[in-house]
C-alpha positions in Angstrom: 79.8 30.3 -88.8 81.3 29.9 -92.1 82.0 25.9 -91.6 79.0 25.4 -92.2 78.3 27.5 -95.2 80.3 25.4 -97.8 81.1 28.6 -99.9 83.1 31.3 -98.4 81.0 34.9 -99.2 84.3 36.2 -100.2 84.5 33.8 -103.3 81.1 34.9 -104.7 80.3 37.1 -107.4 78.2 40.3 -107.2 75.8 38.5 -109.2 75.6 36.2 -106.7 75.5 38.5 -104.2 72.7 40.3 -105.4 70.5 37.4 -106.4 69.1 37.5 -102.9 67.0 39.5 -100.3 69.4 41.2 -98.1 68.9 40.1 -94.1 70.2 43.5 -93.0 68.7 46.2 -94.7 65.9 43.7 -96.7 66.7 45.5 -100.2 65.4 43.0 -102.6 67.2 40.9 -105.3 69.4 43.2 -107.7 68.8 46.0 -105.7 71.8 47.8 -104.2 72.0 47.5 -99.8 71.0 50.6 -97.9 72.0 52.7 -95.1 70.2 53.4 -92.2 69.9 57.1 -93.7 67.8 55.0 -97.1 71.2 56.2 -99.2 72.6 53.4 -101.6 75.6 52.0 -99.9 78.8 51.2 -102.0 79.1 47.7 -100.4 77.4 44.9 -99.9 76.3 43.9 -95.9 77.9 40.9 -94.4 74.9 39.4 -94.1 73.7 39.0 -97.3 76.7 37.1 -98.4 76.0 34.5 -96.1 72.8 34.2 -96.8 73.9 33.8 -100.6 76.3 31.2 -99.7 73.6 29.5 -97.7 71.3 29.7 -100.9 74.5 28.6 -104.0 76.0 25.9 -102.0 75.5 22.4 -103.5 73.9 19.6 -101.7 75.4 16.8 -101.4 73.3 13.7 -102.8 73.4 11.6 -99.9 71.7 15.2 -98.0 69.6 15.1 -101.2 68.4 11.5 -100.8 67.8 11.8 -97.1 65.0 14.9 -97.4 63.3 13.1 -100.2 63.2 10.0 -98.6 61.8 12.1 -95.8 59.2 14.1 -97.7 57.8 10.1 -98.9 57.5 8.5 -96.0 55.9 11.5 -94.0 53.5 11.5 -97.1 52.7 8.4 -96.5 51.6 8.9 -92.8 49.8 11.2 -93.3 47.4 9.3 -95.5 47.6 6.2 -93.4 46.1 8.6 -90.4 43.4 10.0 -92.9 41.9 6.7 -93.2 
């Protein structure tokens, strides 16, 4: 699972960390993770530093390239089938 993440969680700040929603518990941005009894927890969940490696790790520009070529040509059809 982490082969495709590009950034091990492990490497990450708690800035990082904390910068997004967390999957698990779904405390929001800078807020501290829960437990299932609604008590702050000391740690962070798993989860939520995958999902922050998902969101800090850089695209490379040929990925870049491809999705705005992508986004321009679908533009395109769609106004060629609004015609």
């Amino acid at each position: 699972m982490l082969n495709n993440v590009g950034v091990e969680p492990e490497k990450l700040t708690l800035r990082q960390i904390l910068s997004v929603r967390c999957p698990m518990c779904g405390a929001k941005p800078k807020a501290k993770c829960t437990l299932s009894t609604g008590h702050p927890s000391t740690k962070t969940h798993l989860a939520r530093g995958l999902a922050a490696a998902k969101v800090s790790r850089p695209e490379s520009s040929g990925q870049a390239v491809l999705r705005i070529l992508k986004a321009i040509t679908s533009r395109g059809l769609r106004v060629l089938q609004h015609k």
